[in-house]
N, C-alpha and C positions, 0 to 999 in steps of 0.2 A: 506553576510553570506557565508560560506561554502558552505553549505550544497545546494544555489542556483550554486556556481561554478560549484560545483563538478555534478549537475545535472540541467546544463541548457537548456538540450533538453525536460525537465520537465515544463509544464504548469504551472505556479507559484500557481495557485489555489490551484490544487491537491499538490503538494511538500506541501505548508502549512497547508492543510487538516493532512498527513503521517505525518508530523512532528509535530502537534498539536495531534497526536492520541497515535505515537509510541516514539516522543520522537529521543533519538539516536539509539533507534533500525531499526530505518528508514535503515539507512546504510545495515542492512543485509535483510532487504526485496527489497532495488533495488541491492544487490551485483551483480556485472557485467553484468549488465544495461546499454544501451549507446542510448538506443532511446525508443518511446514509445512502438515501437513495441514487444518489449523484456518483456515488462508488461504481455503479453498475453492478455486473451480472458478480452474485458470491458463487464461486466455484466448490465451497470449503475450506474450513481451518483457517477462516479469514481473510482469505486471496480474494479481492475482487477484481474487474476487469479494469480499474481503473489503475491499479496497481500491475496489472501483464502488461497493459500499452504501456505503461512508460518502462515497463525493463525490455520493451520491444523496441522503443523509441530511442530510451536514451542508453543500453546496456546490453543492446545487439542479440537480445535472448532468440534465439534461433526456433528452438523445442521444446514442449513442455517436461522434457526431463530438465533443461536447463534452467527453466525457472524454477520448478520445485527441488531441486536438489542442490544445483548451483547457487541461484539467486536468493532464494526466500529460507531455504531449508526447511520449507513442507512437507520435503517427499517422503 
């Protein structure tokens, strides 16, 4: 796949977790991404901060109940 090239410093789990969730918008929540480090802060269960800014950004996520329950299905 692609999307494993293009992010093979990516744990295969979490990559197929993002890509079962967002689809091809994966692409702009790891934009210029090159290790895990660049995810920022991991919250747990594989949520990092790079992944809440953009459901803040681009999917109006208000609350952390709405990310982990609505958005990611974490909670």
């Amino acid at each position: 796949l692609k999307a494993e090239k293009n992010y093979s410093w990516m744990e295969p789990k979490l990559l197929a977790r993002l890509l079962k969730t967002y689809g091809t918008r994966t692409q702009h929540i790891l934009q210029n991404c090159s290790s895990k480090s660049d995810l920022g802060i991991e919250f747990g269960h594989g949520l990092f901060q790079r992944q809440v800014d953009y459901l803040i950004r681009e999917e109006w996520a208000l609350e952390v109940k709405d990310i982990l329950c609505r958005r990611t299905r974490l909670g």
